[in-house]
N, C-alpha and C positions, 0 to 999 in steps of 0.2 A: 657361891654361884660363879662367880670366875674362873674358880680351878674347871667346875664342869663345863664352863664356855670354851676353856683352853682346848681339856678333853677334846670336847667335842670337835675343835675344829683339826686338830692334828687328826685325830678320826676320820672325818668324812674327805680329810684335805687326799691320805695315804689310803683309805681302806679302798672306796669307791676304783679310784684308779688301779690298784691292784687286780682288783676283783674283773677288770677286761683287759688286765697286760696292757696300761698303756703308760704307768707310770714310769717318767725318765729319772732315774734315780742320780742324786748328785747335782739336780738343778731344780732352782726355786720354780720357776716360770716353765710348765709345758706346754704353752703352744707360742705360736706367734702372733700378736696382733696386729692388724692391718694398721700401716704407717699412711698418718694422712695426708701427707706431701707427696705422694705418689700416686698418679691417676687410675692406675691397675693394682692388683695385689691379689696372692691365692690364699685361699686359708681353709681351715676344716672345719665346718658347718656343726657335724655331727661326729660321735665319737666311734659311732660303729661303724663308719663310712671307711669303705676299703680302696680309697681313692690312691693310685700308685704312682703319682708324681710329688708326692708331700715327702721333702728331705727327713730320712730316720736316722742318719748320722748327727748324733752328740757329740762329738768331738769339737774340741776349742780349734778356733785357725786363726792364727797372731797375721793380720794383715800389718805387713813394715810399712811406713809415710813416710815423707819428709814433711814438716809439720812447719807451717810459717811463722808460726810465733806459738810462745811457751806461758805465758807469762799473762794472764786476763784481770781487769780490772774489775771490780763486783761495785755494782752501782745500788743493788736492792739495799733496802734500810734494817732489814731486817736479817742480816745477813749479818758474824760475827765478826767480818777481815775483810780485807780493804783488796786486796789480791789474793790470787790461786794461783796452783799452777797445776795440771795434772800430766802425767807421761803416758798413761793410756785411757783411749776412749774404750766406753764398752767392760766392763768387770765379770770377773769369772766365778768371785764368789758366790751368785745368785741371788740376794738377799730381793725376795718377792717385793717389798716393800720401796724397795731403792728410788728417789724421786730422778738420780741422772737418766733413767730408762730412757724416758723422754726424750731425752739430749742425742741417746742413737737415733732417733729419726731423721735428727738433722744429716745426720753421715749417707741414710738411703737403706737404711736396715730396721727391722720391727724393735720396739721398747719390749717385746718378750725374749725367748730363745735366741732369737741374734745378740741380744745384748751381753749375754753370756758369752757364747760361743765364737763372735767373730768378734777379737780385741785387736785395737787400732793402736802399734805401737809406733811411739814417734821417737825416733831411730836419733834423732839428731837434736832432743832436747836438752842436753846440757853444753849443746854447743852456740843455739839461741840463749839461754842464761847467759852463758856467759860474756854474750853479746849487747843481753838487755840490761845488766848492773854495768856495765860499761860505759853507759848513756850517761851524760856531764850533769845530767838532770834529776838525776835518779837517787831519791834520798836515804836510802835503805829503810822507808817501812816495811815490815814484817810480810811475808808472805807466806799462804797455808799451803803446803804440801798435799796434797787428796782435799780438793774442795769438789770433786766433781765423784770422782771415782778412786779404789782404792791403791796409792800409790806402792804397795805391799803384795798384790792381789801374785796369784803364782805367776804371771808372767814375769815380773821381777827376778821371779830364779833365773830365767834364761837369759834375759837382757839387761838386767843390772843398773835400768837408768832411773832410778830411783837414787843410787849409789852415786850414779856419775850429779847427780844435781846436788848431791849434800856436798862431794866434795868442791862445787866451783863457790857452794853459801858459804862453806869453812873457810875457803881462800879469801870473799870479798869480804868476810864477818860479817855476810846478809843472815837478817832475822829468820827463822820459819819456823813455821811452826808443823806437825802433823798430825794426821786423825786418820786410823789404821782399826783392824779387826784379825789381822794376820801376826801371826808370832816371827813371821821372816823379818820383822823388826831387828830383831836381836842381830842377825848380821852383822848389824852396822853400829854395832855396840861402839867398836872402838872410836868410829869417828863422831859420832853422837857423844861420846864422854867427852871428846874432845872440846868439843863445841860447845858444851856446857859449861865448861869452865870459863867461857866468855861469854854465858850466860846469853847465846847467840840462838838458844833452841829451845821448844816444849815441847810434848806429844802428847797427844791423849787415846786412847784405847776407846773401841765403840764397844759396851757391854748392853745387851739386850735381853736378855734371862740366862738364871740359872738350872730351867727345864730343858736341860739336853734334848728330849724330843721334840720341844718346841722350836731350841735353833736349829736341829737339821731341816727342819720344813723352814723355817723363816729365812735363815740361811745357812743353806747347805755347805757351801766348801770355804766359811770362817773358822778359824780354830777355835777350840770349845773354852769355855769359858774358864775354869781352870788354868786352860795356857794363858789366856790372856791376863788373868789374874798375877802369873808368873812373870809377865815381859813388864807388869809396871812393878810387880819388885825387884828383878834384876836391873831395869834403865833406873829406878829412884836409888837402888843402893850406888850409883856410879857418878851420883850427881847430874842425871834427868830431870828435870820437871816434868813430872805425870799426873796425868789428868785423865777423865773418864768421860766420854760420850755417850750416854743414858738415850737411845734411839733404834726407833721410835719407842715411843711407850704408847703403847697401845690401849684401850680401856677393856677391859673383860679377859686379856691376855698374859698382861706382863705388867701394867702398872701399878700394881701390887708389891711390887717386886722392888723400888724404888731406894726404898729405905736400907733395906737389905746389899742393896750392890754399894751404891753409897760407903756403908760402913766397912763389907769385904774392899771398898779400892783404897779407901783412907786405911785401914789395917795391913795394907800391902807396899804401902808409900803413897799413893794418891793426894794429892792438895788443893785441888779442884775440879768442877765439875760443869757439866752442859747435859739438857736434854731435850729433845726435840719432839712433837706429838706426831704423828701417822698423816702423810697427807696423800689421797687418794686422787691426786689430778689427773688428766687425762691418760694411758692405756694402762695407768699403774691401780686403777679400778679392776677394770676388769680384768690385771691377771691376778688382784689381790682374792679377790671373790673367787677365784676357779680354784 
């Protein structure tokens, strides 16, 4: 019964939109929904509506910040780390499911389509690190790398300040840790091995199925599972600590699939693990359901 839930929903998720030319290929999330801090907002009612002020341009646009502070403290209890830090708002991966969507409302953009397409990068976040471990107060506990968004996601290739924050943690021998979906990990092999060896660093990989069709609909621009498979054997053989992020698991979809990832991330180097269940909070409902 699963298999045919799964079916069915990569089915109705791809065909239906096909079948009137509106599906945007390459992103979780097609439309936008109204962000509710904003007193106005346009949006498309209906799908056959031929309204000609509604943006058709897909395209990512990397808005540069200057960003006031890097460095956030996590007060929920239920929450695995004590700080984050992330270097961009907004992900390009698209994964429909993503609870940060939410988090672009606060910027002034919809939890759908914008969250994708307009990433907020903060230009000057390894030069706030370097400012905040500097603090006479500041005791080096551990800090996550992507607790919001993915510190990997492609704008990484162009800006590199992912890069620039491991190397000012290598310099302070601050803790951190990461959680990525993207294989541009491997970049940073060399300084990653480095920092392993002072036992200064872990990662963990987000694996969510091994039904290829399933992760281009759930998330479309993650590298498949196979690669990912691949970045925790190549960072474990180099003296990484790798680990597996199991998220979400979904019931009728993927969590079935639990045991299976599990044993392929421990047969690849893997030594621990985390997973999280599907939470549909506010606009992450209804771009989950569309």
């Amino acid at each position: 019964m699963a298999n045919n839930l799964k079916q069915d929903a990569v089915r109705i998720t791809t065909s239906a939109k096909n079948e009137l030319n509106q599906y945007i290929h390459g992103r979780g999330a097609q439309i936008n929904t109204p962000n509710k801090f904003l007193k106005t907002s346009l949006s498309k009612k209906d799908i056959e509506a031929i309204d000609d002020w509604e943006e058709t341009n897909a395209g990512t646009q990397y808005i540069v910040s200057e960003a006031k502070s890097i460095v956030n403290k996590i007060d929920s209890p239920d929450v695995g780390m004590s700080y984050s830090m992330n270097p961009y708002a907004g992900c390009e991966h698209g994964c429909i499911y993503c609870y940060a969507r939410n988090v672009h409302e606060y910027w002034g953009y919809s939890a759908g389509l914008d969250f994708e397409r307009k990433i907020i990068v903060k230009k000057n976040a390894p030069q706030l690190l370097r400012k905040f471990l500097m603090h006479k107060k500041w005791d080096a506990t551990p800090i996550m790398l992507s607790g919001n968004t993915d510190c990997y996601q492609p704008a990484e290739q162009k800006y590199r300040l992912t890069r620039g924050l491991l190397e000012v943690c290598n310099e302070f021998n601050q803790p951190v840790g990461i959680l990525t979906k993207n294989s541009w990990i491997l970049k940073d092999k060399d300084i990653l091995q480095e920092m392993a060896k002072k036992k200064t660093v872990s990662a963990m990989v987000s694996i969510t199925s091994f039904d290829e069709s399933l992760r281009r609909v759930m998330e479309p621009r993650t590298t498949t599972t196979k690669q990912k498979l691949k970045v925790i054997n190549e960072l474990s053989s180099v003296g990484v600590r790798m680990g597996i992020m199991m998220g979400p698991m979904i019931p009728g979809l993927n969590e079935q699939e639990m045991q299976r990832i599990m044993k392929a991330a421990r047969d690849n180097g893997a030594t621990f693990t985390a997973y999280t269940f599907i939470r549909l909070n506010g606009a992450i409902k209804f771009l989950f359901r569309d």
